[in-house]
mmJSON file of the N, C-alpha and C atoms, coordinates in Angstrom:
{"data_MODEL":{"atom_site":{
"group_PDB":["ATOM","ATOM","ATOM","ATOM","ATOM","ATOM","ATOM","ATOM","ATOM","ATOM","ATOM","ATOM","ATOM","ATOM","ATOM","ATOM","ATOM","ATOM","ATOM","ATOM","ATOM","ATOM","ATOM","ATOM","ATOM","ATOM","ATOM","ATOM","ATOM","ATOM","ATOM","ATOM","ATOM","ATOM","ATOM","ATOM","ATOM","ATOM","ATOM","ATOM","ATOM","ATOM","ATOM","ATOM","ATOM","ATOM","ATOM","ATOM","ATOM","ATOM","ATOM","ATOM","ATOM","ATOM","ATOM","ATOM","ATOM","ATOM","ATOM","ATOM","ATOM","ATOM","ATOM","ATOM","ATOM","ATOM","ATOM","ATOM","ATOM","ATOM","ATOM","ATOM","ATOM","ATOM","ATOM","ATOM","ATOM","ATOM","ATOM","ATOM","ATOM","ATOM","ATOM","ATOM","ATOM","ATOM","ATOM","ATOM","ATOM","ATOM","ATOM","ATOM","ATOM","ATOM","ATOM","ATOM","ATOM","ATOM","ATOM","ATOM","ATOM","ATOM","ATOM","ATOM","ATOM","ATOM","ATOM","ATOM","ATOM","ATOM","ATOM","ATOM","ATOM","ATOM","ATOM","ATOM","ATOM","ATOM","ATOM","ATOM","ATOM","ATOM","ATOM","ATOM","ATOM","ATOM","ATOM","ATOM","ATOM","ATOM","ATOM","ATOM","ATOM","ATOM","ATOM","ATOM","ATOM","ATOM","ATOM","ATOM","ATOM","ATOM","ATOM","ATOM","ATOM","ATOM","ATOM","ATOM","ATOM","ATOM","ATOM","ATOM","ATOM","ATOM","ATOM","ATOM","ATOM","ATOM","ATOM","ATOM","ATOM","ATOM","ATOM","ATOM","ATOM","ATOM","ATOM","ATOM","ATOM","ATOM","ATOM","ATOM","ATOM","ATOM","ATOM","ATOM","ATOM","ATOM","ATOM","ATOM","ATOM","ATOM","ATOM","ATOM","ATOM","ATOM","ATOM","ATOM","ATOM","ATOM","ATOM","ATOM","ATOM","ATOM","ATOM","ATOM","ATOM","ATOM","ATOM","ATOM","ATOM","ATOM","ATOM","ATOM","ATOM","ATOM","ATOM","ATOM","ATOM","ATOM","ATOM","ATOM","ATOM","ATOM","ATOM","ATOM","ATOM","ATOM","ATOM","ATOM","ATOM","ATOM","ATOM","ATOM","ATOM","ATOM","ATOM","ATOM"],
"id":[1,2,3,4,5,6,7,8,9,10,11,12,13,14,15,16,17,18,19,20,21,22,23,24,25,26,27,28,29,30,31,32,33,34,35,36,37,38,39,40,41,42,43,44,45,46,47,48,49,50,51,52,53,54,55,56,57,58,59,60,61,62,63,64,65,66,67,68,69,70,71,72,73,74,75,76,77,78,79,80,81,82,83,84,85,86,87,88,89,90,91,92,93,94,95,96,97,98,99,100,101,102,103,104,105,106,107,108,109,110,111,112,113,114,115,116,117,118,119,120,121,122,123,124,125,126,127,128,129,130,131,132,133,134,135,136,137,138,139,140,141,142,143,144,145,146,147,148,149,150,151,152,153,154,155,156,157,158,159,160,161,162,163,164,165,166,167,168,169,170,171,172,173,174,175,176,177,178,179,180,181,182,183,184,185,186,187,188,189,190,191,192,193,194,195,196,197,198,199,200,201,202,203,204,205,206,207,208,209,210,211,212,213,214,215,216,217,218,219,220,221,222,223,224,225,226,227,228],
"type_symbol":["N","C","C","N","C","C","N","C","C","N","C","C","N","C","C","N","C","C","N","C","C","N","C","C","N","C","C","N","C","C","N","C","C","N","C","C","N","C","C","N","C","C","N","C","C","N","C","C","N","C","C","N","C","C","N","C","C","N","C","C","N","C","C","N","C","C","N","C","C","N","C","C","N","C","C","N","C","C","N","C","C","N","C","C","N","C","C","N","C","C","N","C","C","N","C","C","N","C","C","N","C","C","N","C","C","N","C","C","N","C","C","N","C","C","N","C","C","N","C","C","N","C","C","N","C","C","N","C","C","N","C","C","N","C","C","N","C","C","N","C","C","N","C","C","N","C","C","N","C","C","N","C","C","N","C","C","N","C","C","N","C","C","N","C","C","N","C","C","N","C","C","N","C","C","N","C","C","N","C","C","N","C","C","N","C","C","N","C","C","N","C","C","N","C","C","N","C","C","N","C","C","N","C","C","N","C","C","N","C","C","N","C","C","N","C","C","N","C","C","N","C","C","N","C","C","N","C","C"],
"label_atom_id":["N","CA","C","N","CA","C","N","CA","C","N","CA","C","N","CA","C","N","CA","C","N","CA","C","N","CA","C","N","CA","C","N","CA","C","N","CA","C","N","CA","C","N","CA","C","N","CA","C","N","CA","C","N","CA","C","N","CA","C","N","CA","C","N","CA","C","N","CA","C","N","CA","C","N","CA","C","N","CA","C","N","CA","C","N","CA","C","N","CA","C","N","CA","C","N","CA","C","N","CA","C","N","CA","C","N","CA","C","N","CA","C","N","CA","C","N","CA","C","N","CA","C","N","CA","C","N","CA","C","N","CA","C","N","CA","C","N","CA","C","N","CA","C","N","CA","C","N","CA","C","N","CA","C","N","CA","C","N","CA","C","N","CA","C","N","CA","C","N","CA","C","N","CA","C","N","CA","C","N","CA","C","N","CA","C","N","CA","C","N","CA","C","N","CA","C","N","CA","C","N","CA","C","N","CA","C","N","CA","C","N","CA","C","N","CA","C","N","CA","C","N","CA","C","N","CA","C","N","CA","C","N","CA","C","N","CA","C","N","CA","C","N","CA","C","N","CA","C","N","CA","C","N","CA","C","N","CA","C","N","CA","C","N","CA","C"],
"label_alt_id":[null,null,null,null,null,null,null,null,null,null,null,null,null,null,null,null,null,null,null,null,null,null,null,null,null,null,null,null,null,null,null,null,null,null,null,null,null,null,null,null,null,null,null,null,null,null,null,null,null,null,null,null,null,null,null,null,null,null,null,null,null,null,null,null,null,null,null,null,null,null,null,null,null,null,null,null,null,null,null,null,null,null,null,null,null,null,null,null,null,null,null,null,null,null,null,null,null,null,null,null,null,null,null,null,null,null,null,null,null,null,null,null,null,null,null,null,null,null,null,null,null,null,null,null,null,null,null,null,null,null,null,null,null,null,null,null,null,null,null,null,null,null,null,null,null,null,null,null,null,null,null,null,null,null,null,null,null,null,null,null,null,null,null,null,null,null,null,null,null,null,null,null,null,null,null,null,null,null,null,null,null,null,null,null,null,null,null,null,null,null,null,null,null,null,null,null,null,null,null,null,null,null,null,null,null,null,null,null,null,null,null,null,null,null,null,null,null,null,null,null,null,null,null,null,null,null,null,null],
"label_comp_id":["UNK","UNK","UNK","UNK","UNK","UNK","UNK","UNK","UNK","UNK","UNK","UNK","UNK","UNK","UNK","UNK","UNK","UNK","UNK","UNK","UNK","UNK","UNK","UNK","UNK","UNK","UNK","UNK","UNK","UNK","UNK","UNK","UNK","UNK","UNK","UNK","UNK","UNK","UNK","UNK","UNK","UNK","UNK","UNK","UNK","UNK","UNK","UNK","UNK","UNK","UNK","UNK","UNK","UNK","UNK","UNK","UNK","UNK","UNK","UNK","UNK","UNK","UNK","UNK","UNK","UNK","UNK","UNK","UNK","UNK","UNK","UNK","UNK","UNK","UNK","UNK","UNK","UNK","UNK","UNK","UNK","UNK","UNK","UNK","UNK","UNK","UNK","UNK","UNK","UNK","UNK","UNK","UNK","UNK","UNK","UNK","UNK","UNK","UNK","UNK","UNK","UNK","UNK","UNK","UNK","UNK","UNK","UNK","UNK","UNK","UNK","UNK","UNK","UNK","UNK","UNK","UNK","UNK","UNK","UNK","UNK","UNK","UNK","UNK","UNK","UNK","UNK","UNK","UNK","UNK","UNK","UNK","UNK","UNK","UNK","UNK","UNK","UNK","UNK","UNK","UNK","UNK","UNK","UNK","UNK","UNK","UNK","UNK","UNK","UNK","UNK","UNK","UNK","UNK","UNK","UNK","UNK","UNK","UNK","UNK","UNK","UNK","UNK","UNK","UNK","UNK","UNK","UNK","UNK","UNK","UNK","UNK","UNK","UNK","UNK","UNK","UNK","UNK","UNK","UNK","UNK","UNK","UNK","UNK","UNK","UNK","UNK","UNK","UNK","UNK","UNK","UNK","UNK","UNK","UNK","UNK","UNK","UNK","UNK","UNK","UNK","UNK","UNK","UNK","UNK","UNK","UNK","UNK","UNK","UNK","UNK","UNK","UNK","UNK","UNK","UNK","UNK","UNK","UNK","UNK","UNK","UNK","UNK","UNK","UNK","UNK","UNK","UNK"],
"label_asym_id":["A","A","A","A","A","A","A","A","A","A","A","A","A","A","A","A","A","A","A","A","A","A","A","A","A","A","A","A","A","A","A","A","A","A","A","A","A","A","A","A","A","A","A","A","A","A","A","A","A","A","A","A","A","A","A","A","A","A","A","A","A","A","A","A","A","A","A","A","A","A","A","A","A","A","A","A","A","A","A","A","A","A","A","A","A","A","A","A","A","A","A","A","A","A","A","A","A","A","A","A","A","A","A","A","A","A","A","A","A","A","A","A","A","A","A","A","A","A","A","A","A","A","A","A","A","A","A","A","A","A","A","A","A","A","A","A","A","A","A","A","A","A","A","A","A","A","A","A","A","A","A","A","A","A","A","A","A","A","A","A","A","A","A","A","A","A","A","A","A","A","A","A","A","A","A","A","A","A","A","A","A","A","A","A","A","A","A","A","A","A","A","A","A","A","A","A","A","A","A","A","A","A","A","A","A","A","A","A","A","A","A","A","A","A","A","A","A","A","A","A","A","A","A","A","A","A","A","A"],
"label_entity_id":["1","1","1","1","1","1","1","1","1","1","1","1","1","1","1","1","1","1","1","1","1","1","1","1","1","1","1","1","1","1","1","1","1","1","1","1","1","1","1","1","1","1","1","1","1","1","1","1","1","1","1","1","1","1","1","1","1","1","1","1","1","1","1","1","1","1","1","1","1","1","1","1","1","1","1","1","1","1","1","1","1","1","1","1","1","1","1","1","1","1","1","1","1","1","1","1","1","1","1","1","1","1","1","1","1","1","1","1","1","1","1","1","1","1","1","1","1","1","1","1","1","1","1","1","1","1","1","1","1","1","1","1","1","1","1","1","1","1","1","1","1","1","1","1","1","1","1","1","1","1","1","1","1","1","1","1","1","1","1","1","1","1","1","1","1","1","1","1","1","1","1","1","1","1","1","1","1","1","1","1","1","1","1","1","1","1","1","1","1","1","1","1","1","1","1","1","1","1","1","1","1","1","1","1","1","1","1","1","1","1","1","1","1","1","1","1","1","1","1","1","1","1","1","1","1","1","1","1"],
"label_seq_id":[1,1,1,2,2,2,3,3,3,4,4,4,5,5,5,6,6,6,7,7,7,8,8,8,9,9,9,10,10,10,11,11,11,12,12,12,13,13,13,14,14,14,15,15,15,16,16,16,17,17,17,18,18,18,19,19,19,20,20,20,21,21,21,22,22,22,23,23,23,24,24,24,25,25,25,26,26,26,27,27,27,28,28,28,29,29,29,30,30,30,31,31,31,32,32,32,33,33,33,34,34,34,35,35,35,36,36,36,37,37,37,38,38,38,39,39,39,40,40,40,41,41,41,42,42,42,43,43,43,44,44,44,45,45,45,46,46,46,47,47,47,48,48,48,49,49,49,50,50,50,51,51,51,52,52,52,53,53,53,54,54,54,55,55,55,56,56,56,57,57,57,58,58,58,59,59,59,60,60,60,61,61,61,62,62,62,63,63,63,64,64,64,65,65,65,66,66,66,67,67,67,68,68,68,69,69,69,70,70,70,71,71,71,72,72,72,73,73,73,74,74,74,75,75,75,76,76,76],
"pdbx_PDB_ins_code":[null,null,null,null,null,null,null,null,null,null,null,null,null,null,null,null,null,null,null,null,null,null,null,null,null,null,null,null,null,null,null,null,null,null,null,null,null,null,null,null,null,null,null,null,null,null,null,null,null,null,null,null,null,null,null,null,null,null,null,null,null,null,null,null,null,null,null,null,null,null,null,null,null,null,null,null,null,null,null,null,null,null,null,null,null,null,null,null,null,null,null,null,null,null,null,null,null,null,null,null,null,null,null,null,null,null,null,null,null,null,null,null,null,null,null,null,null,null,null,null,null,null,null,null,null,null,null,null,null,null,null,null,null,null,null,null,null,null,null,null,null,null,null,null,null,null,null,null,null,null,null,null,null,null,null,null,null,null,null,null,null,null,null,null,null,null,null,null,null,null,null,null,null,null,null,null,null,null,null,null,null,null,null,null,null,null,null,null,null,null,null,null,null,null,null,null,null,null,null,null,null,null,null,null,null,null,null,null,null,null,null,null,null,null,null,null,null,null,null,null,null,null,null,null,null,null,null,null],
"Cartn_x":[0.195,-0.895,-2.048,-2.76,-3.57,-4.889,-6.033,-7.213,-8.22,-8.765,-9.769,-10.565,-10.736,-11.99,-13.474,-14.232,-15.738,-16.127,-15.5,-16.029,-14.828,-13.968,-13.017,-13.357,-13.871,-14.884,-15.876,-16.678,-17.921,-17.672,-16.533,-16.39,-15.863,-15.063,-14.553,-15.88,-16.573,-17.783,-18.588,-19.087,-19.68,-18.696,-17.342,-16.345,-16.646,-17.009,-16.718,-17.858,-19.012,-20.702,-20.772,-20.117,-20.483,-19.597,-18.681,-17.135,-17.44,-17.671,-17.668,-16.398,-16.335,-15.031,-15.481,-14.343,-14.443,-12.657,-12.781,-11.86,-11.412,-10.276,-9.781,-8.441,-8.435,-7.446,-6.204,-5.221,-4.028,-2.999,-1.937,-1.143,-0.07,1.052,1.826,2.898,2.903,4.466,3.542,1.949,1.213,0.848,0.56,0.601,1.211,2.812,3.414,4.341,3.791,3.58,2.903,1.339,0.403,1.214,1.309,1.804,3.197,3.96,4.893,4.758,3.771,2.773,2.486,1.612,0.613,1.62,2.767,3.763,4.698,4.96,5.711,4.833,3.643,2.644,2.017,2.414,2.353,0.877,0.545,-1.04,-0.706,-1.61,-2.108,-2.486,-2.631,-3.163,-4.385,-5.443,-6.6,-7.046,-5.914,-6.446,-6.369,-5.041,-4.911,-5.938,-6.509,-7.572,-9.201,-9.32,-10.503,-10.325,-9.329,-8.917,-8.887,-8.578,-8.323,-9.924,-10.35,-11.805,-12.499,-12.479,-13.207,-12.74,-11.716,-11.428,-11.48,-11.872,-12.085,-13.571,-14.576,-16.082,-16.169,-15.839,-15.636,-15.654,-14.501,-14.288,-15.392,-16.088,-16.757,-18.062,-18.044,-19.644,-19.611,-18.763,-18.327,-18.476,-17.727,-17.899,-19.345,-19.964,-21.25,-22.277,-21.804,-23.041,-22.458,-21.714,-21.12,-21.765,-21.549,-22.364,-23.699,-24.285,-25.468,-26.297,-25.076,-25.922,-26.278,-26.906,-27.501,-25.81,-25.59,-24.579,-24.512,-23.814,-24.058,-23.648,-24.964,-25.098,-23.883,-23.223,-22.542,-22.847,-21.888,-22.558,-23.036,-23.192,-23.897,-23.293],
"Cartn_y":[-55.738,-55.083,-54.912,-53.616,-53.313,-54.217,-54.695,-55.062,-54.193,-55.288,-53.91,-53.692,-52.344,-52.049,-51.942,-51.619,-52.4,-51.864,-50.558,-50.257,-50.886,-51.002,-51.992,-53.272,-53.814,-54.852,-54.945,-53.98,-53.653,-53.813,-52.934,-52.624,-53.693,-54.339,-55.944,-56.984,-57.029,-57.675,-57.516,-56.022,-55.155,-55.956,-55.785,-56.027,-57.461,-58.499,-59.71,-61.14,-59.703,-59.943,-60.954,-60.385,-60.541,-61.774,-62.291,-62.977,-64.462,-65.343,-66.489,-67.768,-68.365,-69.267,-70.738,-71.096,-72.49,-72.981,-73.965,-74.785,-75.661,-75.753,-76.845,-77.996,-78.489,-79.141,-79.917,-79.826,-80.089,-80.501,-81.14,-81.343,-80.431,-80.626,-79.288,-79.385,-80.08,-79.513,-78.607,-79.234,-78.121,-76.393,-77.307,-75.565,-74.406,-75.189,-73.924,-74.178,-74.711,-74.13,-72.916,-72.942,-72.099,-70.679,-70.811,-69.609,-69.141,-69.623,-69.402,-68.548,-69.175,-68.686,-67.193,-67.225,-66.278,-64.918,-65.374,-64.479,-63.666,-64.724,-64.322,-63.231,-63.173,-61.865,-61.337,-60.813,-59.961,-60.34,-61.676,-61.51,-62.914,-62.352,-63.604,-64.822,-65.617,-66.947,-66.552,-66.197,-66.038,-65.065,-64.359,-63.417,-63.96,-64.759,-65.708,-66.886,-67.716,-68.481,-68.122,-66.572,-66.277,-65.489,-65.226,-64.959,-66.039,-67.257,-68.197,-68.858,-69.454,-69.724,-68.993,-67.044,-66.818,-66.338,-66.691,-66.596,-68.198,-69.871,-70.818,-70.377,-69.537,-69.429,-68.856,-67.673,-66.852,-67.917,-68.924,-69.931,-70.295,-71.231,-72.01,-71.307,-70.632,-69.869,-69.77,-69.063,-68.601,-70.252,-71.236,-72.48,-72.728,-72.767,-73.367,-72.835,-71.141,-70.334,-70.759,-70.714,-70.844,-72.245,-73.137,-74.614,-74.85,-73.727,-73.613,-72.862,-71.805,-71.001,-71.302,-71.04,-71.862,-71.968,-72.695,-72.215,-71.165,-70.555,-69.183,-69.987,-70.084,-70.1,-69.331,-70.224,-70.172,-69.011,-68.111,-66.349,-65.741,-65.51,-64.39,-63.478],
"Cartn_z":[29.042,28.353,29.347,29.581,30.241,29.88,30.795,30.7,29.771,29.183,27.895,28.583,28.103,28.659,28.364,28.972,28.063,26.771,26.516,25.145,24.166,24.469,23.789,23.058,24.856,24.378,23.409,23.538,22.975,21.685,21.257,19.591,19.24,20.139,19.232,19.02,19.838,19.562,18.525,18.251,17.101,15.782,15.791,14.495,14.677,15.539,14.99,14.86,14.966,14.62,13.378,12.164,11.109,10.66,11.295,10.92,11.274,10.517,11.124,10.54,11.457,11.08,10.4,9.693,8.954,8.981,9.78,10.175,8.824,8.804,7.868,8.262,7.592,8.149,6.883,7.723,6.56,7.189,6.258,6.82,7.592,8.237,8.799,7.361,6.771,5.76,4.76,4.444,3.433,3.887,5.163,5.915,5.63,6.3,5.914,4.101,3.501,1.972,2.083,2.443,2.291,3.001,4.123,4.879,3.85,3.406,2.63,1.242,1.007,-0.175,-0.171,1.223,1.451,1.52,2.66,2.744,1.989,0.826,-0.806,-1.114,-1.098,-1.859,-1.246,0.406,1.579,2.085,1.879,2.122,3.802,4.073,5.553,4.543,5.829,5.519,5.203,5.985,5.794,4.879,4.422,3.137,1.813,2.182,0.656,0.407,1.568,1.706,1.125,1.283,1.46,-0.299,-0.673,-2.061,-3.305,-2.934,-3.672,-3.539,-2.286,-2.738,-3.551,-3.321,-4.225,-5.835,-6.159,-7.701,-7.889,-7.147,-7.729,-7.857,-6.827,-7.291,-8.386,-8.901,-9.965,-11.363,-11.253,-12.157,-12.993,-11.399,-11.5,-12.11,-11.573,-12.148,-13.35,-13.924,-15.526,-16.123,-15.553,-16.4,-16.08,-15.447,-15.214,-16.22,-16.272,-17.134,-18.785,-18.516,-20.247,-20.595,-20.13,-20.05,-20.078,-19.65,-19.436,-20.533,-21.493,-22.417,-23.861,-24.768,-26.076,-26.777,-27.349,-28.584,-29.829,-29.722,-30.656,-32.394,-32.962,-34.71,-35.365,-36.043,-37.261,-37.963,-38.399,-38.827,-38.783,-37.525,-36.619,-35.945],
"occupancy":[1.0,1.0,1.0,1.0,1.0,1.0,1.0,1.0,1.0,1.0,1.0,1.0,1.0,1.0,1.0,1.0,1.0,1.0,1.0,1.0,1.0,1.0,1.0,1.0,1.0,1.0,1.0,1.0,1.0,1.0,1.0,1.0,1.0,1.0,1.0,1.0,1.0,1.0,1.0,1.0,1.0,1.0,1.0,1.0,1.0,1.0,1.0,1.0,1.0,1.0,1.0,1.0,1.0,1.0,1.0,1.0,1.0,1.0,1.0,1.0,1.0,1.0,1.0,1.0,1.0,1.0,1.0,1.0,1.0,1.0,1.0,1.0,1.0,1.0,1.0,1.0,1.0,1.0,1.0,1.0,1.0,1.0,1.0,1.0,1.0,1.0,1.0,1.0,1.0,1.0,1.0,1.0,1.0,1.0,1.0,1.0,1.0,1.0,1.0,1.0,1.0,1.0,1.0,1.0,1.0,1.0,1.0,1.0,1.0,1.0,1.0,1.0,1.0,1.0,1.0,1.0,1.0,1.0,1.0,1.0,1.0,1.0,1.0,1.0,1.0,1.0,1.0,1.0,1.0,1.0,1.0,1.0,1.0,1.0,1.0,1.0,1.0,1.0,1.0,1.0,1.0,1.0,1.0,1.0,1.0,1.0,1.0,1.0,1.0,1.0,1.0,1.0,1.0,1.0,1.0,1.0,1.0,1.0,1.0,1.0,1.0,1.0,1.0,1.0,1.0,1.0,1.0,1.0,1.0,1.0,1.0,1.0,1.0,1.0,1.0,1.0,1.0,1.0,1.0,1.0,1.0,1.0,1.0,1.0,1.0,1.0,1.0,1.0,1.0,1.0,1.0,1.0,1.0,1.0,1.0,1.0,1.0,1.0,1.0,1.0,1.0,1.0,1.0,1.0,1.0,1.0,1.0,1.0,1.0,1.0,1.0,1.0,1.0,1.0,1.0,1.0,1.0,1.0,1.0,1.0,1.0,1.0,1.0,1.0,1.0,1.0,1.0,1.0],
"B_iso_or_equiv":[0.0,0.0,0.0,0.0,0.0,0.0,0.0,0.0,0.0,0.0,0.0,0.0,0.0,0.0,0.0,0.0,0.0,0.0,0.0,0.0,0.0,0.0,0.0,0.0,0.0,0.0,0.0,0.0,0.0,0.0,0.0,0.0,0.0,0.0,0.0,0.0,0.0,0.0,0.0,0.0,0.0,0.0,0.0,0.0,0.0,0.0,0.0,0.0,0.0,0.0,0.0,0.0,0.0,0.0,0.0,0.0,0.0,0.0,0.0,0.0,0.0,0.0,0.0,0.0,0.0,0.0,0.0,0.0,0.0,0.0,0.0,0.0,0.0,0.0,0.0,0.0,0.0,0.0,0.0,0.0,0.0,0.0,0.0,0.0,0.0,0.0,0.0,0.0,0.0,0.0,0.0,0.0,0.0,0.0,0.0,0.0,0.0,0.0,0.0,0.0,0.0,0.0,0.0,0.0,0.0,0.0,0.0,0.0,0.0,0.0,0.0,0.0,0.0,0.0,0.0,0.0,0.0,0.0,0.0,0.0,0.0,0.0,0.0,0.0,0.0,0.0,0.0,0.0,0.0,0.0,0.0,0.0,0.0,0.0,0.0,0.0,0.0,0.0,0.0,0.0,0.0,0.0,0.0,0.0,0.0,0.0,0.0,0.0,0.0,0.0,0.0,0.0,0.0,0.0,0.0,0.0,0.0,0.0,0.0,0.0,0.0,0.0,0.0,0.0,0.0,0.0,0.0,0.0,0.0,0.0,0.0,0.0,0.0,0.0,0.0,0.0,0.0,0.0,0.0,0.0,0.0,0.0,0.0,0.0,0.0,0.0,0.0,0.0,0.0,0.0,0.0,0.0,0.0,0.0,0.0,0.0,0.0,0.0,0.0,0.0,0.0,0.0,0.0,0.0,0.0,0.0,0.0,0.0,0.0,0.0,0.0,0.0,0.0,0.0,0.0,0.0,0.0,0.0,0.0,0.0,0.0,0.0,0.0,0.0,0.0,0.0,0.0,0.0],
"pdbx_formal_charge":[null,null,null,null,null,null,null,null,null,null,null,null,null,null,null,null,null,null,null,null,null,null,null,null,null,null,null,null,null,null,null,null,null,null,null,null,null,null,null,null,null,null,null,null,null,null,null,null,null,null,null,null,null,null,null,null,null,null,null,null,null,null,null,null,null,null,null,null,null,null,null,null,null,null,null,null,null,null,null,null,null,null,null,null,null,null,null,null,null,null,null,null,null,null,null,null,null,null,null,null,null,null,null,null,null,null,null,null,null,null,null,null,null,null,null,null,null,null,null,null,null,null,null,null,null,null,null,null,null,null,null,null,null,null,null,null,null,null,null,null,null,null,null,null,null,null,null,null,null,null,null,null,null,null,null,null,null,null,null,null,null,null,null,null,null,null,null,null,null,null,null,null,null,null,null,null,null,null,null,null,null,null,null,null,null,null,null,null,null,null,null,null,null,null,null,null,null,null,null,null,null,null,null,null,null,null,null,null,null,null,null,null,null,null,null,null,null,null,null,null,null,null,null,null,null,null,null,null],
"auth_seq_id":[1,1,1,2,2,2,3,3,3,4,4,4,5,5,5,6,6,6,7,7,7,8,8,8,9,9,9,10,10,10,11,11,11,12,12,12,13,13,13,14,14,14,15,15,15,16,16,16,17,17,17,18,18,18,19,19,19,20,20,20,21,21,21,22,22,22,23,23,23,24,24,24,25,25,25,26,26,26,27,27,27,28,28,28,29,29,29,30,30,30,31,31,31,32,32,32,33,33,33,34,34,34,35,35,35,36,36,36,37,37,37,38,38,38,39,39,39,40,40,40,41,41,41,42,42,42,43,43,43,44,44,44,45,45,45,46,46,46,47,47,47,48,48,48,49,49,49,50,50,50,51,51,51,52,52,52,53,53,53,54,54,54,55,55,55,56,56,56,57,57,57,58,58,58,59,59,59,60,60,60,61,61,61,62,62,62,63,63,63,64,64,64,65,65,65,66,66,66,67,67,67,68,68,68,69,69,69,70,70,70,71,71,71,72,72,72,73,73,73,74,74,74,75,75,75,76,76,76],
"auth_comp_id":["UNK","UNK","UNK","UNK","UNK","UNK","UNK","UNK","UNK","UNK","UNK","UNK","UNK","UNK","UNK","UNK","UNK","UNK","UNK","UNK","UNK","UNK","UNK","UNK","UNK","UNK","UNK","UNK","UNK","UNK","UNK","UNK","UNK","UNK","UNK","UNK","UNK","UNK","UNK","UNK","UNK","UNK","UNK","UNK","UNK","UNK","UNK","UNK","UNK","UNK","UNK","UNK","UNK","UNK","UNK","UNK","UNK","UNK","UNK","UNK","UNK","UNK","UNK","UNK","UNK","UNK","UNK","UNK","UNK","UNK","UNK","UNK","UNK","UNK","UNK","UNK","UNK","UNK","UNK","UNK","UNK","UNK","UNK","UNK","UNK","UNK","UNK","UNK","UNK","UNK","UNK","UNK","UNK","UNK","UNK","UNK","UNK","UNK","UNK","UNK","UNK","UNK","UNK","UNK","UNK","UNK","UNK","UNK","UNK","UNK","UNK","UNK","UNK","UNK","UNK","UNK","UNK","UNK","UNK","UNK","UNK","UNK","UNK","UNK","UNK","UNK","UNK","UNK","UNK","UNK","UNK","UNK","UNK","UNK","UNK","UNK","UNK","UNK","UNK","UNK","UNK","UNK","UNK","UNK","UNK","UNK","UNK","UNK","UNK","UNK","UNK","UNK","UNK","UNK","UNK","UNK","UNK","UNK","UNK","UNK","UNK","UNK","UNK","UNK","UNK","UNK","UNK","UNK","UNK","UNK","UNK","UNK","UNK","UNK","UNK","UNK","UNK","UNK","UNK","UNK","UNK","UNK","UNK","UNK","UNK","UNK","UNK","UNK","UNK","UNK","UNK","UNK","UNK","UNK","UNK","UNK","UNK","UNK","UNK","UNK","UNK","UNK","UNK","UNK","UNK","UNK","UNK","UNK","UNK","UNK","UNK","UNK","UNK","UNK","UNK","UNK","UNK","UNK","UNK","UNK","UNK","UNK","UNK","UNK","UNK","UNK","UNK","UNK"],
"auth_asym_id":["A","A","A","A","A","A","A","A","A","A","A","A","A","A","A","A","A","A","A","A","A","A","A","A","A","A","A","A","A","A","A","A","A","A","A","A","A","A","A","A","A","A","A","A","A","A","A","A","A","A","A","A","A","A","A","A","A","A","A","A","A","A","A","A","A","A","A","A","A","A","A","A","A","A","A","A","A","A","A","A","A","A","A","A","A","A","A","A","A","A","A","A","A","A","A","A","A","A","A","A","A","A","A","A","A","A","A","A","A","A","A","A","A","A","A","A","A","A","A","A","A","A","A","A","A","A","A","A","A","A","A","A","A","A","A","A","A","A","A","A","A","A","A","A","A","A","A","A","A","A","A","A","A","A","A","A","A","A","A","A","A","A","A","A","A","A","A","A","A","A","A","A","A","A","A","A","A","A","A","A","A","A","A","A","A","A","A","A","A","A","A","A","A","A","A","A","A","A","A","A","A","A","A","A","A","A","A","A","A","A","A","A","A","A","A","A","A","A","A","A","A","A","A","A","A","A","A","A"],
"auth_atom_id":["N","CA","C","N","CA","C","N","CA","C","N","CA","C","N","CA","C","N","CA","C","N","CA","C","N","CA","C","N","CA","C","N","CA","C","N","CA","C","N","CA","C","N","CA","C","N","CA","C","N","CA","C","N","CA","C","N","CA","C","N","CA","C","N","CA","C","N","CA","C","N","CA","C","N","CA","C","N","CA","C","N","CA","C","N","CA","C","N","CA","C","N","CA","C","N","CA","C","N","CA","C","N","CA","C","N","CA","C","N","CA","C","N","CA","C","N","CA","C","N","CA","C","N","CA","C","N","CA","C","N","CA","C","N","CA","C","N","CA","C","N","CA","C","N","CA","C","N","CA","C","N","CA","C","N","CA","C","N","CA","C","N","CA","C","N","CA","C","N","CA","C","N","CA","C","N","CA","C","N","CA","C","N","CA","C","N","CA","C","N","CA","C","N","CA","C","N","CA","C","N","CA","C","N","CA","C","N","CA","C","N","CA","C","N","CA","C","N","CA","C","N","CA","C","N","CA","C","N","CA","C","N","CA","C","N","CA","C","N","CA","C","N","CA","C","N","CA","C","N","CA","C","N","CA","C","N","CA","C","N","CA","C","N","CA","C"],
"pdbx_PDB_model_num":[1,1,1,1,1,1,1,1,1,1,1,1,1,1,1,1,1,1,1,1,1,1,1,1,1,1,1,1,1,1,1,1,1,1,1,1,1,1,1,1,1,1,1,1,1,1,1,1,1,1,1,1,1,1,1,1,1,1,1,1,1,1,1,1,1,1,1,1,1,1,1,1,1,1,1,1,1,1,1,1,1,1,1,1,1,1,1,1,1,1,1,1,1,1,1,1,1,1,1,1,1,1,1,1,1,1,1,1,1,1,1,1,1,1,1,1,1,1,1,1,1,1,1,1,1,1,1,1,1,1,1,1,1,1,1,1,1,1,1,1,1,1,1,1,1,1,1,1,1,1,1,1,1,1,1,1,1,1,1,1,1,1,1,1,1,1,1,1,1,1,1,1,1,1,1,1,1,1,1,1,1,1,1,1,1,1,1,1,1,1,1,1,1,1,1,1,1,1,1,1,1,1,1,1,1,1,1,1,1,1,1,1,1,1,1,1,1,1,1,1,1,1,1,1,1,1,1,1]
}}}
């Protein structure tokens, strides 16, 4: 593979401005569960990762607000 070249460079830099990483750690037999997982429903690791945190936020929010709102009166 040829050496990139600087606007190559450039634009990978521009694309990976915004991207920041979060390390986790697991075991290797859960791992590749996950990768197994991810793969059954054509998604990456990191797509199924970044999918599943956010439908547990989704959850959580909905339980939090619901917890949080008056109780709705008897025949209304």
């Amino acid at each position: 593979m040829p050496p990139k070249t600087e606007a190559q460079k450039k634009a990978q830099r521009t694309y990976m401005e915004p991207v920041a990483t979060i390390q986790i750690r697991t075991t290797t037999d859960y791992r590749e569960q996950i990768k197994a997982h991810a793969e059954a429903r054509g998604e990456s690791v990191n797509g199924f990762i970044n999918r599943a945190i956010e439908e547990a936020m989704e959850r959580d929010k909905a339980a939090q607000e619901a917890a949080e709102s008056p109780p709705e009166e008897a025949g209304e």
